[in-house]
C-alpha atoms as a printed R data frame, in Angstrom:
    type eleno elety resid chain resno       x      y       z
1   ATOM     1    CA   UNK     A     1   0.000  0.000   0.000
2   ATOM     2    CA   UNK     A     2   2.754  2.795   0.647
3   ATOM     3    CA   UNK     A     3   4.700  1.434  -2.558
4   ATOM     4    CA   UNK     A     4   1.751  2.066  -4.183
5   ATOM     5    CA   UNK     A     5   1.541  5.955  -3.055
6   ATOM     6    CA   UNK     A     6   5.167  6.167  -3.361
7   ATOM     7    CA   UNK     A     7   4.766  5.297  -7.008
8   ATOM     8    CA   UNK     A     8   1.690  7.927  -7.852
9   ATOM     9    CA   UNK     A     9   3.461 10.606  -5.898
10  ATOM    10    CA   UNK     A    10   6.454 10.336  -8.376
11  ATOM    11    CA   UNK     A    11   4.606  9.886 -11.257
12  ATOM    12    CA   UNK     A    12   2.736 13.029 -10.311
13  ATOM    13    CA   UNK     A    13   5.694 14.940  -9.528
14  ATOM    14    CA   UNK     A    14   6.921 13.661 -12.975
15  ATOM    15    CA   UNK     A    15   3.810 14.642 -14.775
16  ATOM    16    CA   UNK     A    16   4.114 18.189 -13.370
17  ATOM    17    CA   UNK     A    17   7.502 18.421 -14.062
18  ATOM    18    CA   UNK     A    18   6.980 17.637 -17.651
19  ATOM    19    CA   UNK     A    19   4.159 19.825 -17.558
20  ATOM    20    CA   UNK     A    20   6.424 22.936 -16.510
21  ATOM    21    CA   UNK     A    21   9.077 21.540 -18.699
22  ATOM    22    CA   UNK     A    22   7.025 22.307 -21.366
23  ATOM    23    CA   UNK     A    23   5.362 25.925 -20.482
24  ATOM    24    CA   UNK     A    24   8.936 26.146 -20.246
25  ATOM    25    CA   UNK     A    25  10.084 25.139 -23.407
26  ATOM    26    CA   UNK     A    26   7.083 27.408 -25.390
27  ATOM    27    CA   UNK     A    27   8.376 30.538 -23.565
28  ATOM    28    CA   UNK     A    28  11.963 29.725 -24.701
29  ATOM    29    CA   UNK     A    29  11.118 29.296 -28.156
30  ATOM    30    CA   UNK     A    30   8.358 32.082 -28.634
31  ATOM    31    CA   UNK     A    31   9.559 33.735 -31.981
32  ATOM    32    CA   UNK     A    32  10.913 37.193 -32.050
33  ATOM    33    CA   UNK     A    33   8.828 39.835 -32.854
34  ATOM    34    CA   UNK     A    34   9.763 42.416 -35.979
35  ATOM    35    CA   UNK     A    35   8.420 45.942 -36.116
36  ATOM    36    CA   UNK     A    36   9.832 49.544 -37.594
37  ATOM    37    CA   UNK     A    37  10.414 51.599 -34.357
38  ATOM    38    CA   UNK     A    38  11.437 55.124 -33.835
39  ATOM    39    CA   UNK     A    39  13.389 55.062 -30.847
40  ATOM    40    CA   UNK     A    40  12.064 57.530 -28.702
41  ATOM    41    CA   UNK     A    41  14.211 57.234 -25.213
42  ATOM    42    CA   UNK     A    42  16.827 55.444 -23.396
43  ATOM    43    CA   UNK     A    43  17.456 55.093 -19.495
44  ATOM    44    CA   UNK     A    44  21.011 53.614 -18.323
45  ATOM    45    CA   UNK     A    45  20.172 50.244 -16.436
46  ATOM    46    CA   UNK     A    46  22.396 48.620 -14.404
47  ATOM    47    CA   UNK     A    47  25.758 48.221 -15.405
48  ATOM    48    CA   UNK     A    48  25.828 47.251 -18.838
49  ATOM    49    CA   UNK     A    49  21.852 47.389 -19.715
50  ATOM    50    CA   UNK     A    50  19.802 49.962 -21.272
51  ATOM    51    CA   UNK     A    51  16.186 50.676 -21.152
52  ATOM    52    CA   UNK     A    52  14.514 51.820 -24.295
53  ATOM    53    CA   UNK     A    53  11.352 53.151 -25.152
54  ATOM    54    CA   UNK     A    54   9.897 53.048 -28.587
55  ATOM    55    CA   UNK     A    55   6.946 53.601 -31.050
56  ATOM    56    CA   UNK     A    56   6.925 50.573 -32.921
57  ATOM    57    CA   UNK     A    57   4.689 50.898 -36.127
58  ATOM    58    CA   UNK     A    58   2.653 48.126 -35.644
59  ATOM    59    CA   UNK     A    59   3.300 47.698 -31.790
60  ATOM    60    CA   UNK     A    60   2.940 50.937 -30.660
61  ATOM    61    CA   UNK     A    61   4.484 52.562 -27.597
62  ATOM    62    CA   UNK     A    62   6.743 50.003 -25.667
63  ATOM    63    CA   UNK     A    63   9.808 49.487 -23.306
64  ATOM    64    CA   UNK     A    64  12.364 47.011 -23.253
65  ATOM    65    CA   UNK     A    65  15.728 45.977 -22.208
66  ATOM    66    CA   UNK     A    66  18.700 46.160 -24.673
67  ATOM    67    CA   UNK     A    67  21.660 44.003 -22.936
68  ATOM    68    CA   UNK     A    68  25.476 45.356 -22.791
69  ATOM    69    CA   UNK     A    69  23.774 48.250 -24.981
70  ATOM    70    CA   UNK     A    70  26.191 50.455 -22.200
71  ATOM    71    CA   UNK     A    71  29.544 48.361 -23.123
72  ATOM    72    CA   UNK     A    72  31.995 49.582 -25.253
73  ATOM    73    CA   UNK     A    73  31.735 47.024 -27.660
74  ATOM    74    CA   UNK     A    74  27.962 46.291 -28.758
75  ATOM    75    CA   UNK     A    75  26.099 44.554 -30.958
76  ATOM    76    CA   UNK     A    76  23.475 47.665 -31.117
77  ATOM    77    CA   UNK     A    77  26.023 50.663 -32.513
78  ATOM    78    CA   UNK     A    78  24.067 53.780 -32.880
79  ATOM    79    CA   UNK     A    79  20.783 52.424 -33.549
80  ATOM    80    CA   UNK     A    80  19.593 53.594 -30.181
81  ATOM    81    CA   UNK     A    81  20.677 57.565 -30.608
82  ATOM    82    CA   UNK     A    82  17.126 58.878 -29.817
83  ATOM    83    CA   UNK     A    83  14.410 59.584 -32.872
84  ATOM    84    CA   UNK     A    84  16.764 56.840 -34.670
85  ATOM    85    CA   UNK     A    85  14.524 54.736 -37.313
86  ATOM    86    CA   UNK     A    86  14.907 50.792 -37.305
87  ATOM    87    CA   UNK     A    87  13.709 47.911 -37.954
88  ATOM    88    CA   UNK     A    88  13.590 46.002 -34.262
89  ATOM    89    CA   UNK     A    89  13.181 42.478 -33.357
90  ATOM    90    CA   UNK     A    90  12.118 42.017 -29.829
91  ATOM    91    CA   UNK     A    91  11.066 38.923 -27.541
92  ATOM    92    CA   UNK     A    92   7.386 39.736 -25.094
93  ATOM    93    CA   UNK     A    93   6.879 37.758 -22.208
94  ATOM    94    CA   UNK     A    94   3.772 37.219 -20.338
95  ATOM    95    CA   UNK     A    95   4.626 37.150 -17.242
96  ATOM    96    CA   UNK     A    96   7.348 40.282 -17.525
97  ATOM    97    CA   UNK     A    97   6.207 44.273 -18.502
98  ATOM    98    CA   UNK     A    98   9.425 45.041 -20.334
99  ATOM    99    CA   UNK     A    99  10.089 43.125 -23.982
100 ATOM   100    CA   UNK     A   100  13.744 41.871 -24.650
101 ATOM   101    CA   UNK     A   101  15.333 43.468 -27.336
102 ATOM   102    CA   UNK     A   102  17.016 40.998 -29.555
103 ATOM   103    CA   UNK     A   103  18.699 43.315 -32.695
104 ATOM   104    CA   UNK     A   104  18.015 46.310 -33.933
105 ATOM   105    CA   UNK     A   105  19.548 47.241 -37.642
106 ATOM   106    CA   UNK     A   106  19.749 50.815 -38.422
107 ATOM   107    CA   UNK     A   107  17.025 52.211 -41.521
108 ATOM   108    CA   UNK     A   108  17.379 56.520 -41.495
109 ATOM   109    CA   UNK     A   109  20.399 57.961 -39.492
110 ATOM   110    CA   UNK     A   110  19.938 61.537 -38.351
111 ATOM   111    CA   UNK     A   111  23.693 61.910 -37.012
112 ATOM   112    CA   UNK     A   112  23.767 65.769 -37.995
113 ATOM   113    CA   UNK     A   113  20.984 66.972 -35.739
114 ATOM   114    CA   UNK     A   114  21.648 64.485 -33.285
115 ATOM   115    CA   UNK     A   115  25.366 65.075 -32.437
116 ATOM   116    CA   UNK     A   116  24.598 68.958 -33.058
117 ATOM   117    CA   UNK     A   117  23.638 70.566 -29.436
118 ATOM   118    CA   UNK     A   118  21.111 73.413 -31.007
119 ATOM   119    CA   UNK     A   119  19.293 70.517 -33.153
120 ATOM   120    CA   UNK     A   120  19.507 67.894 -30.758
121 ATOM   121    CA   UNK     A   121  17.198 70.499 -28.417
122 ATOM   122    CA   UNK     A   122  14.199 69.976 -31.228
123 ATOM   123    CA   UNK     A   123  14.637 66.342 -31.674
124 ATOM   124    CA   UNK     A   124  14.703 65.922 -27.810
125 ATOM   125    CA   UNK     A   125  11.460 68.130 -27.409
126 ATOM   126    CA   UNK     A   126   9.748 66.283 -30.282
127 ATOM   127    CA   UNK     A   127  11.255 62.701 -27.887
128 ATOM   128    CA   UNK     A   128   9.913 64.151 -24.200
129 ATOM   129    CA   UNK     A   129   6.155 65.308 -26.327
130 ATOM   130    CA   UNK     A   130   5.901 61.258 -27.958
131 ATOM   131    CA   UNK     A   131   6.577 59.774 -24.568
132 ATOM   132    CA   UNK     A   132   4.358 61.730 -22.521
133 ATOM   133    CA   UNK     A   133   1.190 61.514 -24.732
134 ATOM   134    CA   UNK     A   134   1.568 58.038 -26.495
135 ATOM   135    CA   UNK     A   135  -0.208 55.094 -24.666
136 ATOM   136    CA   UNK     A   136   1.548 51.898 -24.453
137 ATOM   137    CA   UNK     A   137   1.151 49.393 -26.848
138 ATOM   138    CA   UNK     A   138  -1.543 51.485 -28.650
139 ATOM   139    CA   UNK     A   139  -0.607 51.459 -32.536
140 ATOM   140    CA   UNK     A   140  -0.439 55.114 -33.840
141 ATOM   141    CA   UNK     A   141   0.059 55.613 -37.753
142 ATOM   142    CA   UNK     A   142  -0.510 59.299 -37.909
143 ATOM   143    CA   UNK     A   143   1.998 59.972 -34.796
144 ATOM   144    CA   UNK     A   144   4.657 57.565 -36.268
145 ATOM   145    CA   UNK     A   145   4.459 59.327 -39.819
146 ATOM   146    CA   UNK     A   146   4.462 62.889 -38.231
147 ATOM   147    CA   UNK     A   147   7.591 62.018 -35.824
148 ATOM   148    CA   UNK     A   148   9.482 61.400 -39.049
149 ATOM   149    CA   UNK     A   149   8.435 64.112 -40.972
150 ATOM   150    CA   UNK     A   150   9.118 66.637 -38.107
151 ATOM   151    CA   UNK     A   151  12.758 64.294 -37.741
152 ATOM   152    CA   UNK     A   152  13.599 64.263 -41.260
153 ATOM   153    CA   UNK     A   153  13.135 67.868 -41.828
154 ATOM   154    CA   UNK     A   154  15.024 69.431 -38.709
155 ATOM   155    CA   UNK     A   155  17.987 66.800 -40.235
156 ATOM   156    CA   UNK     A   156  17.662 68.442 -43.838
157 ATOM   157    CA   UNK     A   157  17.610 72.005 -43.088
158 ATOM   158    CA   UNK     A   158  19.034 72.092 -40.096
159 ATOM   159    CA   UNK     A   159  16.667 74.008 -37.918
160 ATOM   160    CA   UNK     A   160  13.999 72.777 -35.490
161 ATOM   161    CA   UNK     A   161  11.442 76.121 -35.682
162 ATOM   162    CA   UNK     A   162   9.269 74.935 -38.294
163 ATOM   163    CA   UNK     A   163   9.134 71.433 -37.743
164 ATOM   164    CA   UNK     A   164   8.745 71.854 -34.362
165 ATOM   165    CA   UNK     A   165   5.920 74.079 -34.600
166 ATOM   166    CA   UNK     A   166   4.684 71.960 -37.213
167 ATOM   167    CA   UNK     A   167   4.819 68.871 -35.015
168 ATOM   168    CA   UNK     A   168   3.119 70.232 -32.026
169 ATOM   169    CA   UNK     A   169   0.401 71.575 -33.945
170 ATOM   170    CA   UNK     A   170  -0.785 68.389 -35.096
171 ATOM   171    CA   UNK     A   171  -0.235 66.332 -31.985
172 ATOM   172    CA   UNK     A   172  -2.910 68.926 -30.180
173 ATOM   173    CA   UNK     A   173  -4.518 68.127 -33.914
174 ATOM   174    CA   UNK     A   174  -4.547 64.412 -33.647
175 ATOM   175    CA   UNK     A   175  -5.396 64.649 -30.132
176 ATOM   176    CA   UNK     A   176  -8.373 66.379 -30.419
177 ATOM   177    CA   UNK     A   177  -7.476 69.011 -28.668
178 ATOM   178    CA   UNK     A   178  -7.192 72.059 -31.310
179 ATOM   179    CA   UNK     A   179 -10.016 74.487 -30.820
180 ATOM   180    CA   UNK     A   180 -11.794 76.711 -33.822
181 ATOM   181    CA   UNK     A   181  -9.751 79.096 -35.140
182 ATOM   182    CA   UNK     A   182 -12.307 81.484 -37.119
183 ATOM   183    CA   UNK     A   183 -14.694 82.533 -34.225
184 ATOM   184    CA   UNK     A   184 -15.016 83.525 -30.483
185 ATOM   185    CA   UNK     A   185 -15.871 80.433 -28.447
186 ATOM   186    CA   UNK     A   186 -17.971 82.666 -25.797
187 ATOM   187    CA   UNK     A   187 -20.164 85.697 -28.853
188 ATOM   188    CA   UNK     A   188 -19.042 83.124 -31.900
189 ATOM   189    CA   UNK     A   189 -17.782 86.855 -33.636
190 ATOM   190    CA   UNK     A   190 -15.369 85.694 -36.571
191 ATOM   191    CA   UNK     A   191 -11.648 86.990 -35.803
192 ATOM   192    CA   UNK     A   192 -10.956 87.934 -38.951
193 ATOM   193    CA   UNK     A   193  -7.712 90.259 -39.127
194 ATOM   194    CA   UNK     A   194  -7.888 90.698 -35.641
195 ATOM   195    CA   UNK     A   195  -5.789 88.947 -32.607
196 ATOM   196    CA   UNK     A   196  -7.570 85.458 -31.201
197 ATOM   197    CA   UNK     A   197  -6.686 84.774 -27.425
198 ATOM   198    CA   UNK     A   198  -6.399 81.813 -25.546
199 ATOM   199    CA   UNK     A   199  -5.528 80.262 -21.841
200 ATOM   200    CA   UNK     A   200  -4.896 76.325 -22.088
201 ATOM   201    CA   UNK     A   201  -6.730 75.946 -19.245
202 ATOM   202    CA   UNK     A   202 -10.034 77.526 -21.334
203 ATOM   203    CA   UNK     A   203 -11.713 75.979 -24.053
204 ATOM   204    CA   UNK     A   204 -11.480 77.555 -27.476
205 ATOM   205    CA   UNK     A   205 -10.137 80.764 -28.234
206 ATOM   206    CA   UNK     A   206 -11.350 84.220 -27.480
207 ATOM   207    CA   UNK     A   207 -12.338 87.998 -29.025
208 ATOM   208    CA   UNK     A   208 -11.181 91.029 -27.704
209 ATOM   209    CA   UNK     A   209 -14.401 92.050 -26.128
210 ATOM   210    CA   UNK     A   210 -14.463 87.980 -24.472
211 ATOM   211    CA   UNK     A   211 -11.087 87.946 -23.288
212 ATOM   212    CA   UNK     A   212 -10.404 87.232 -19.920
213 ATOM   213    CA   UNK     A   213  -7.315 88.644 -18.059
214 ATOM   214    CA   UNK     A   214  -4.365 87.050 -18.939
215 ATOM   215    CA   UNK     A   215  -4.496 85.388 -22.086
216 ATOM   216    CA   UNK     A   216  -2.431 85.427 -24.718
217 ATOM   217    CA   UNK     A   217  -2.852 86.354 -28.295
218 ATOM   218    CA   UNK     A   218  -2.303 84.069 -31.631
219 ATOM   219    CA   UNK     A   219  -2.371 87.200 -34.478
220 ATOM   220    CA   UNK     A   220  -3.845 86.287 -38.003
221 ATOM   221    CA   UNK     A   221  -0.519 85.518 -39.612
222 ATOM   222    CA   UNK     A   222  -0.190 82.791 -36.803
223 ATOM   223    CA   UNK     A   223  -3.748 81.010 -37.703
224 ATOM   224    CA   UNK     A   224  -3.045 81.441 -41.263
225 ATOM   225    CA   UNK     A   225   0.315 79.523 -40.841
226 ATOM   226    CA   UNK     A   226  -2.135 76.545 -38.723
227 ATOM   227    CA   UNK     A   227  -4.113 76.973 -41.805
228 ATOM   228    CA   UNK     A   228  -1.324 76.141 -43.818
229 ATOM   229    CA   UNK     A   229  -0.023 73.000 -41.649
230 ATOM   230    CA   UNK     A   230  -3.642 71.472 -41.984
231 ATOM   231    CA   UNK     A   231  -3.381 71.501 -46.061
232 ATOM   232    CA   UNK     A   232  -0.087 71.173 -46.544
233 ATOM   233    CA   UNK     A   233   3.550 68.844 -45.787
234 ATOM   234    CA   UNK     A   234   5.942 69.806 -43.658
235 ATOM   235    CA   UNK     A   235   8.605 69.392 -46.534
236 ATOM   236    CA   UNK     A   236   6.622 71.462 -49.062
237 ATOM   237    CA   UNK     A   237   6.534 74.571 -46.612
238 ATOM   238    CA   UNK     A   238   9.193 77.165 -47.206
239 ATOM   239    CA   UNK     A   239  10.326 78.217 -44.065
240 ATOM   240    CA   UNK     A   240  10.965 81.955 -44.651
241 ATOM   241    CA   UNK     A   241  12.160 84.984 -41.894
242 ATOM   242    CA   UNK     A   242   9.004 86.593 -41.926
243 ATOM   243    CA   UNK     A   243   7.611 83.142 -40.544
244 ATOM   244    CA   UNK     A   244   9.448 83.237 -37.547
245 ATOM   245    CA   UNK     A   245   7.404 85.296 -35.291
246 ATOM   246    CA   UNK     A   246   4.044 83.058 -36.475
247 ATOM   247    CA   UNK     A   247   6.183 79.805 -36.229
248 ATOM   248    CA   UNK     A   248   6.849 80.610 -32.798
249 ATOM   249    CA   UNK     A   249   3.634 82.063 -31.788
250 ATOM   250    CA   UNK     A   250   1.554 79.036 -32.851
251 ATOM   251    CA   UNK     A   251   4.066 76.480 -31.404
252 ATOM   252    CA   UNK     A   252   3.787 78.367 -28.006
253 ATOM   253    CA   UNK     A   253   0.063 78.112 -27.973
254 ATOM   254    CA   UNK     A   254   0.344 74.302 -29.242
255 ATOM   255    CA   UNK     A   255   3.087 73.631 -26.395
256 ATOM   256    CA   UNK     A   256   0.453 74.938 -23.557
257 ATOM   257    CA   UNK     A   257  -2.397 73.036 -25.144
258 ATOM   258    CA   UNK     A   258   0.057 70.090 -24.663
259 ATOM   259    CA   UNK     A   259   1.367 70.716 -21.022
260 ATOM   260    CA   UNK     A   260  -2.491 70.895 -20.013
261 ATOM   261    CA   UNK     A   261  -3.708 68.144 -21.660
262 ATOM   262    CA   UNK     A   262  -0.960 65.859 -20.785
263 ATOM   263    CA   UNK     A   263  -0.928 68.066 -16.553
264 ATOM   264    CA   UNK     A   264   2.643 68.225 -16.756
265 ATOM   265    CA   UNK     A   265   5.666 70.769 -17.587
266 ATOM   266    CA   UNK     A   266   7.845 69.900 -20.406
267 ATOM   267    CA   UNK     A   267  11.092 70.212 -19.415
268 ATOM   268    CA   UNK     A   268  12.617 70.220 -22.387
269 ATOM   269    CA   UNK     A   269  10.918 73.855 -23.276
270 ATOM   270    CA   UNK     A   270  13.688 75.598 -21.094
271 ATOM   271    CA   UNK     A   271  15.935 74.578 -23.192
272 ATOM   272    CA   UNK     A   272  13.905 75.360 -26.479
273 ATOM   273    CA   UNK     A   273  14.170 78.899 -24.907
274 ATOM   274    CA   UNK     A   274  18.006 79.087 -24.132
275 ATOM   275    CA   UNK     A   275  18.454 78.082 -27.760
C-alpha cells in the first residue's frame, strides 16, 4: 500500500515536471517579434543594460531591455541615438512588462541633428512630447508618420522652428485638442484680421471684447500659418524669416495646449528657450 503511493506521488511529480518543462520550453522558443520603431528614449540600467522606449509601427508605444547596450563594444552601434529609425526584433513575455530586445539594424540615421547641441534640443522636445502623450502598446500611424516628418526635416535644413511648430500643432490636432480658429468660443464673432486669445486651461479661443485677463494672443498671420499645416507637408513649406514670429507664436500656444492636456511641464521647453 505505501509502494503504491510512493509510485503515484512520483509519477505526479513527474507529470508536473513535464508539464512545466514544457510551459517552459514554449516561452523559450516564442519567436521574435519584428516591427519599424522610432526610438524615442533610453534610461542607463544597471551596469551594462539599457532601457529603451519606442513607437513601434505596428506595436505601438513600448519598453524594453537592450543588454550590454552600455559596453563599449555592442552589438546595437548607434541604432539607439534617440528619434533613430529601425527595424527592431524584440522577444514579449507574459509574465514580464518590459520586452527583450534581440537586434536592432539601423534604416534613417539623423547623425547631424543628433550630435549637433542646437538641433539635438528639437529632436529631444519632439522625444519628451511622444513619450508623454503616447499610450503603451496602442498602434499610432498618424503619430509615427508625423515624428518622421518633423525628424527628417530638422535633419535636412538644419533648424527645429518649423518642424517643431509643425509637429506640435498636429499632436494637439490628432489629439483632439485644437479648438476653432475662425470665431469667439464665448459671442461666436469671426476673428478675422484681428488677434484670437487663448488660456490652455479655457476651451477655445477668445475675441477682444471675451477675453479674460491674462491670455495670450495668436495674431492672423499665426492662424493662417495653422491653416497652412492642416493643407499642406511639412517638406513642401518654405520656411521663410518673416515666418518666424508666427512659427513661434503658434508652437507656443500648441506647447500649452500640450502641457495641459498631458498636466505636466515639459522640461525640455527651457531649453527650447536658451536656444
Amino acid at each position: 500500500m505505501v509502494i503504491t503511493i510512493a509510485l503515484r506521488v512520483r509519477a505526479s511529480r513527474m507529470k508536473c515536471c513535464k508539464s512545466s518543462g514544457a510551459a517552459s520550453a514554449r516561452r523559450l522558443l516564442m519567436p521574435a517579434r519584428e516591427t519599424e520603431a522610432i526610438i524615442l528614449k533610453t534610461f542607463p540600467l544597471g551596469e551594462a543594460d539599457r532601457l529603451v522606449s519606442f513607437l513601434g509601427r505596428t506595436s505601438g508605444r513600448v519598453r524594453g531591455v537592450a543588454s550590454g547596450a552600455r559596453r563599449l563594444k555592442n552589438r546595437y552601434g548607434s541604432t539607439l541615438e534617440v528619434l533613430s529609425h529601425v527595424q527592431l526584433w524584440y522577444v514579449e513575455r507574459e509574465t514580464r512588462e518590459l520586452v527583450r530586445i534581440q537586434q536592432a539594424d539601423l534604416l534613417e540615421s539623423f547623425h547631424k541633428a543628433q550630435s549637433d547641441y542646437g538641433l539635438s534640443t528639437g529632436l529631444a522636445a519632439i522625444s519628451e512630447i511622444s513619450e508623454l502623450i503616447l499610450p503603451e502598446h496602442e498602434v499610432s500611424e498618424p503619430m509615427f508618420r508625423l515624428i518622421l516628418l518633423a525628424v527628417r526635416e530638422i535633419e535636412r535644413t538644419g533648424d527645429w522652428n518649423l518642424p517643431l511648430s509643425y509637429f506640435a500643432f498636429w499632436t494637439v490636432r490628432l489629439g483632439g485638442w485644437l479648438p476653432r480658429f475662425d470665431r469667439c468660443v464665448v459671442c461666436e464673432t469671426p476673428f478675422g484680421s484681428k488677434p484670437a486669445f487663448y488660456d490652455a486651461h479655457q476651451p477655445g479661443l477668445f475675441c477682444e471684447k471675451c477675453r479674460r485677463p491674462g491670455m495670450k494672443p495668436i495674431h492672423i498671420e499665426a492662424r493662417n500659418l495653422a491653416e497652412r499645416f492642416t493643407g499642406e507637408r511639412l517638406d513642401r513649406i518654405e520656411y521663410q524669416k518673416p515666418m518666424q514670429a508666427s512659427a513661434r507664436e503658434l508652437r507656443e500656444a500648441a506647447l500649452d495646449w500640450i502641457e495641459h492636456h498631458a498636466e505636466r511641464r515639459l522640461l525640455t521647453r527651457e531649453l527650447l528657450e536658451s536656444t
